[in-house]
ROLUM-239747 format. One record per residue: x, y, z of N, C-alpha, C, O, CB in turn; residue in three letters. Coordinates in steps of 0.05 Angstrom, whole numbers. Glycine has a CB too. Example, Ala and Ser with C-alpha at 12.3 -4.5 7.8 and 13.67 -1.06 7.14 Angstrom:
// ROLUM-239747
REC     nX     nY     nZ    caX    caY    caZ     cX     cY     cZ     oX     oY     oZ    cbX    cbY    cbZ residu
REC    264   -114    156    246    -90    156    264    -66    156    285    -66    169    226    -89    181    ALA
REC    257    -45    142    273    -21    143    258      1    157    268     23    161    282    -12    114    SER
//
This chain:
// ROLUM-239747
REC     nX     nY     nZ    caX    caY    caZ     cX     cY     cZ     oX     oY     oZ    cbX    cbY    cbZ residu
REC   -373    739    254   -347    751    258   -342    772    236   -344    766    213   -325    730    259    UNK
REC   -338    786    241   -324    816    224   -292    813    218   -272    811    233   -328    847    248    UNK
REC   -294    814    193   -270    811    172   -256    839    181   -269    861    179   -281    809    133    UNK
REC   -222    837    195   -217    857    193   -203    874    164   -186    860    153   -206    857    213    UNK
REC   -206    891    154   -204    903    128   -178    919    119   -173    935    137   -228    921    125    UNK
REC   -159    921     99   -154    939     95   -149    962    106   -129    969    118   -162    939     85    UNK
REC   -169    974    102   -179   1001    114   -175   1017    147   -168   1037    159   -208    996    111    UNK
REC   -189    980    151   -188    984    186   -160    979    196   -150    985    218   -209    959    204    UNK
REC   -151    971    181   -114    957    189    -98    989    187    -86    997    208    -94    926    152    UNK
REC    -98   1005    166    -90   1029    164   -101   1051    186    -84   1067    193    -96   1035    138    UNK
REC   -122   1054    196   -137   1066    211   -122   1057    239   -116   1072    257   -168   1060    205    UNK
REC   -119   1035    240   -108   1024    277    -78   1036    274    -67   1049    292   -105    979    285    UNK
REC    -65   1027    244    -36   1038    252    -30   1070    245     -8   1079    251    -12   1018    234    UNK
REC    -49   1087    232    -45   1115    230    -54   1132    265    -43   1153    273    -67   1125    200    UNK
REC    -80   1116    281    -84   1122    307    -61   1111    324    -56   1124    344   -111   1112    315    UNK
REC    -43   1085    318    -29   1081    335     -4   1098    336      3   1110    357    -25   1058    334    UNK
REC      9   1099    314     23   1118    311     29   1150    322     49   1162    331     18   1117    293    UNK
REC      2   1157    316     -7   1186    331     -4   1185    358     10   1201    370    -37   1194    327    UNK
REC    -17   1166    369    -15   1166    402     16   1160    407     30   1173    423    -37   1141    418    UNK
REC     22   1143    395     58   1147    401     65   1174    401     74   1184    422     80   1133    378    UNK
REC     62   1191    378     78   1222    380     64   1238    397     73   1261    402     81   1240    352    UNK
REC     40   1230    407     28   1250    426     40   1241    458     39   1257    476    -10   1249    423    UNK
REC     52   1212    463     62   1206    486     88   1212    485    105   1207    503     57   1181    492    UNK
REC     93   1230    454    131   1225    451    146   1205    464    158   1207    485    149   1248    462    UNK
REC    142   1180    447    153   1151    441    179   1156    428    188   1177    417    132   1133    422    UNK
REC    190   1132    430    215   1129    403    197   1124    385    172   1120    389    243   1102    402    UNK
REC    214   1123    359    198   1111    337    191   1090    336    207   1073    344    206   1111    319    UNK
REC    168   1083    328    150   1054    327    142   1043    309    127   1055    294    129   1052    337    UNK
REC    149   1017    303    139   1001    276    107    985    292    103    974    314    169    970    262    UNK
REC     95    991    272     65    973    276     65    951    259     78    957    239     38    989    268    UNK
REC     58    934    259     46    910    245      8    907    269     -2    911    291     77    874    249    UNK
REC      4    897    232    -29    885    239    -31    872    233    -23    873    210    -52    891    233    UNK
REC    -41    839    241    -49    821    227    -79    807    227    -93    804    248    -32    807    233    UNK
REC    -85    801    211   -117    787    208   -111    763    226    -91    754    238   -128    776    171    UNK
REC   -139    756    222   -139    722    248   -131    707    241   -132    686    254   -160    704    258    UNK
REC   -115    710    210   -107    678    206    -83    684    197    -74    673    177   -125    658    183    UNK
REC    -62    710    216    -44    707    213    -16    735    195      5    746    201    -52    683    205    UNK
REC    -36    734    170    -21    748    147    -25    775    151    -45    786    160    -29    740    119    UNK
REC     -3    785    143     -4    815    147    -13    839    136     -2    849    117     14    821    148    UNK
REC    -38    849    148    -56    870    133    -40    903    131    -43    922    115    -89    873    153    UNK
REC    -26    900    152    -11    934    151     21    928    165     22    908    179    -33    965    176    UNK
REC     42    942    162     59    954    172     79    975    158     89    976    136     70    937    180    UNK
REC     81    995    186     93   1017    187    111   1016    204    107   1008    226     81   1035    190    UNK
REC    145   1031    189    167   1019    217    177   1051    200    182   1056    177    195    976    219    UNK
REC    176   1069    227    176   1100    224    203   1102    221    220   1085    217    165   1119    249    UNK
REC    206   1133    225    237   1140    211    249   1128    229    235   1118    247    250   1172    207    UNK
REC    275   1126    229    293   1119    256    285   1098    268    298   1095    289    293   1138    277    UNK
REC    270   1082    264    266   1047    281    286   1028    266    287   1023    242    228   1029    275    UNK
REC    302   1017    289    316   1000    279    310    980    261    286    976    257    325    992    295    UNK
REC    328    966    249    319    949    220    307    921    235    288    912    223    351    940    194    UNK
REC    315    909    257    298    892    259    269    896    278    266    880    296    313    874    267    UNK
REC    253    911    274    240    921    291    214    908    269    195    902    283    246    955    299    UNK
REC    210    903    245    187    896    231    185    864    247    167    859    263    191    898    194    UNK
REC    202    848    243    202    816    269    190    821    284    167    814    286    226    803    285    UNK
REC    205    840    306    185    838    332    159    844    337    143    832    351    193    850    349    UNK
REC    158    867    322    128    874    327    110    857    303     87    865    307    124    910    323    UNK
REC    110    836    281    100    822    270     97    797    299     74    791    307    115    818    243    UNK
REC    122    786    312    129    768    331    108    770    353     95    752    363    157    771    340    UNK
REC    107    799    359     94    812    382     55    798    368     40    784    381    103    860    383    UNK
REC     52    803    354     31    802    343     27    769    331      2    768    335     32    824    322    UNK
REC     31    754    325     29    736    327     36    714    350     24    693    356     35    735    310    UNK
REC     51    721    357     46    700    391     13    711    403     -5    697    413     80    714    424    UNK
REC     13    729    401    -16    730    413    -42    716    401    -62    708    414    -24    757    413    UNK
REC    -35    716    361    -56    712    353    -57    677    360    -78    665    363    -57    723    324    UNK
REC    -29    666    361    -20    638    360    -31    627    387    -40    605    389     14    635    356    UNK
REC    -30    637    399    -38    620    435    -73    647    444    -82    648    467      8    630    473    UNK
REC    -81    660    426   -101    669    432   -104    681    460   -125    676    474   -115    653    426    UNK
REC    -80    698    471    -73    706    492    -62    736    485    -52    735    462    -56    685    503    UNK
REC    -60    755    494    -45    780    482    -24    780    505    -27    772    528    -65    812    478    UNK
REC      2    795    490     27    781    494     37    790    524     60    784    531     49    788    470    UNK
REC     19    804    540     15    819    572     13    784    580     27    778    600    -23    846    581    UNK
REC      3    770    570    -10    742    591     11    729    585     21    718    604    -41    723    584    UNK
REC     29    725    552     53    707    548     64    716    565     69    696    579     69    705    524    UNK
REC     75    737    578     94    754    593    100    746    619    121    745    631     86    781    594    UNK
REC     80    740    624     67    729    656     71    703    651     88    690    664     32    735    665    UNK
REC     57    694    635     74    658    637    104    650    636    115    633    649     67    640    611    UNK
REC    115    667    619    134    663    615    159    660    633    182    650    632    134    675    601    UNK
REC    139    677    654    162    682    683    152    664    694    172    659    706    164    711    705    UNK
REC    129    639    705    125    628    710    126    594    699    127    574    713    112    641    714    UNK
REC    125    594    674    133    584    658    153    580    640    147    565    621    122    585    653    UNK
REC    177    589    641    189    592    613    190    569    587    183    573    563    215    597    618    UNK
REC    200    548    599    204    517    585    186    521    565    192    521    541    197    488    602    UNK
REC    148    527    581    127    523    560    132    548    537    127    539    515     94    523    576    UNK
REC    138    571    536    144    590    524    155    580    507    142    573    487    154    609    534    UNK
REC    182    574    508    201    577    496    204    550    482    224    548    467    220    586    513    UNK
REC    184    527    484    172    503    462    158    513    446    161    512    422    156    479    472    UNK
REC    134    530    461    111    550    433    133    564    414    129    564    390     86    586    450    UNK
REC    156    574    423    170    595    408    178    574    381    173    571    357    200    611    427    UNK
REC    195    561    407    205    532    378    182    531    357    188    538    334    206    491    393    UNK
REC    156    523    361    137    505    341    130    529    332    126    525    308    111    484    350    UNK
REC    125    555    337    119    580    319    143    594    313    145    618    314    101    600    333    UNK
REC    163    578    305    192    581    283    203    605    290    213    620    274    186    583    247    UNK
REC    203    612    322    222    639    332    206    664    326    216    686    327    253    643    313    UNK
REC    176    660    319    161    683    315    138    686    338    114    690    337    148    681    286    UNK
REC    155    682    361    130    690    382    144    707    404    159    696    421    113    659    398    UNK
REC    139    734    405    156    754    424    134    753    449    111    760    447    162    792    409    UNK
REC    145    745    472    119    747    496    126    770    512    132    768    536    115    718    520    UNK
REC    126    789    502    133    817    517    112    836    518    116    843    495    155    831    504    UNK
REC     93    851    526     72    874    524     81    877    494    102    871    482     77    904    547    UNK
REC     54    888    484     56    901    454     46    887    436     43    899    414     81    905    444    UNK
REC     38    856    439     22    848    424     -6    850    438    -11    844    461     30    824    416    UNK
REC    -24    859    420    -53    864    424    -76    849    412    -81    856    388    -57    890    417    UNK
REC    -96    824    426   -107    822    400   -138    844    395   -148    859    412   -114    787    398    UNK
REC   -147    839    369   -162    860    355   -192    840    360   -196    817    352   -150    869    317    UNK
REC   -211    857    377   -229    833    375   -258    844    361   -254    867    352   -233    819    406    UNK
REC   -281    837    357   -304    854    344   -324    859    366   -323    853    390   -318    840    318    UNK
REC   -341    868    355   -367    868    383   -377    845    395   -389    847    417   -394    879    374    UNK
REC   -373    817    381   -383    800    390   -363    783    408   -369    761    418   -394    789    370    UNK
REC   -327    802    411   -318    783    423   -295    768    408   -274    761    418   -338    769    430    UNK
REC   -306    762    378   -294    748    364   -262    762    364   -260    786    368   -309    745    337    UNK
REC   -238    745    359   -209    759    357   -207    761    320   -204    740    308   -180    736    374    UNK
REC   -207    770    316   -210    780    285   -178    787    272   -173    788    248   -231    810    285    UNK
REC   -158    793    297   -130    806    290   -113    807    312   -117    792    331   -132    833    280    UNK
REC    -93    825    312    -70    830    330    -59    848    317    -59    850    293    -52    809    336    UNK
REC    -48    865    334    -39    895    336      0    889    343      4    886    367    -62    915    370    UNK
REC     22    888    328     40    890    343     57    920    348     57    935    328     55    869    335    UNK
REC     69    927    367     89    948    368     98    942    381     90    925    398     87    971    370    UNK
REC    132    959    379    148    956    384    168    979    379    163    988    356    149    936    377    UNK
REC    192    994    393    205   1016    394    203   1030    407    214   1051    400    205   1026    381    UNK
REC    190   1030    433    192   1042    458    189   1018    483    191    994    478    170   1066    459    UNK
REC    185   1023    500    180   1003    532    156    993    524    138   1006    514    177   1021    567    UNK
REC    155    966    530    129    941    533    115    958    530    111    966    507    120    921    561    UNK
REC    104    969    548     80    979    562     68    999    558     44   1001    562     82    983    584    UNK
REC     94   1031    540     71   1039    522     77   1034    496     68   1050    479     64   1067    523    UNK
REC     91   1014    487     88    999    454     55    991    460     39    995    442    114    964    445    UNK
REC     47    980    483     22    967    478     12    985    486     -4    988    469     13    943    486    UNK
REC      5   1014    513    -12   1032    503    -27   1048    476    -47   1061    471     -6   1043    513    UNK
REC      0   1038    460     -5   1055    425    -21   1039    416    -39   1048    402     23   1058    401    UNK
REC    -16   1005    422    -28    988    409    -55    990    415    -67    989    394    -17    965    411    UNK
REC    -71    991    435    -93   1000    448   -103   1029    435   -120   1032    418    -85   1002    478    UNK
REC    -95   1041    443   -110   1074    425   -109   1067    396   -125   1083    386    -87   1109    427    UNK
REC    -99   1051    376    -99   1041    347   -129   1030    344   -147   1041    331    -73   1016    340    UNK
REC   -131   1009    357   -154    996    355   -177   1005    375   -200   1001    369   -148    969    358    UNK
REC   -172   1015    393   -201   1045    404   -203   1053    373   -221   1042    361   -189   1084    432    UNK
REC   -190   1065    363   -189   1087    343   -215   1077    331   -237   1087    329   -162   1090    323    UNK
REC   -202   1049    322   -226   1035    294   -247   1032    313   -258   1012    303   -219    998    275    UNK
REC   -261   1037    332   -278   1020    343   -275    996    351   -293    993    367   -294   1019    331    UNK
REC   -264    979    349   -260    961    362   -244    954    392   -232    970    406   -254    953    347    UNK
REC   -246    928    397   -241    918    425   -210    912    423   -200    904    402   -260    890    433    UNK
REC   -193    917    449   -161    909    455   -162    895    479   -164    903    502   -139    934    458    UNK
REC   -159    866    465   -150    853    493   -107    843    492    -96    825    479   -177    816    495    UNK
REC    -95    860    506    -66    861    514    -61    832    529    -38    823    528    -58    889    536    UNK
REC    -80    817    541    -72    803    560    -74    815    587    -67    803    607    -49    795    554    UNK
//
């Protein structure tokens, strides 16, 4: 499994970012997190509201937490809620099941991270999140 780095954490959120202003997005906070959780990067741009670092950390760890990217919580959730919303409980109100969490995986597959955004619609918070991690070479599974 490939350690995601520093380096590569800055690289996903300086490409994610970009593709936001090239889709002219609102402003977008990124969070990255490694596989075990802790946070390797975030950026919450001019004008993103103040609680916007939560969600997109939230966004990003519900995915890393149920090993699902947060497109699939989304879908359960409408099918499920009860079970959602017990994961939410036991992951202390830090699991957003909305598009935009992404996890980061390596060539072999392995999930190594999670990508969150947040500050525009589900759907392209997680297109940004996707062009971030293309960027590094690596794999985006959204759910």
């Amino acid at each position: 499994m490939t350690a995601l780095t520093l380096d590569t954490a800055r690289e996903i959120v300086a490409a994610a970012r970009a593709e936001g202003r090239s889709m002219g997005l609102k402003p977008l906070t990124v969070a990255v997190l490694d596989a075990a959780g802790n946070i390797k990067a975030l950026e919450r741009e001019d004008g993103a509201s103040n609680m916007r670092p939560d969600i997109a950390i939230g966004k990003a760890n519900g995915a890393l937490a149920m090993g699902l990217g947060s497109r699939a919580l989304f879908e359960r959730a409408k099918s499920e809620p009860f079970f959602i919303q017990a994961m939410n409980e036991l992951a202390g109100g830090s699991l957003v099941p909305v598009p935009g969490g992404v996890l980061i995986k390596d060539g072999d597959g392995a999930i190594i991270g999670a990508v969150g955004i947040t500050g525009d619609n589900s759907d392209n918070d997680e297109a940004a999140a996707k062009a971030g991690i293309a960027a590094a070479g690596l794999a985006a599974d959204g759910g």
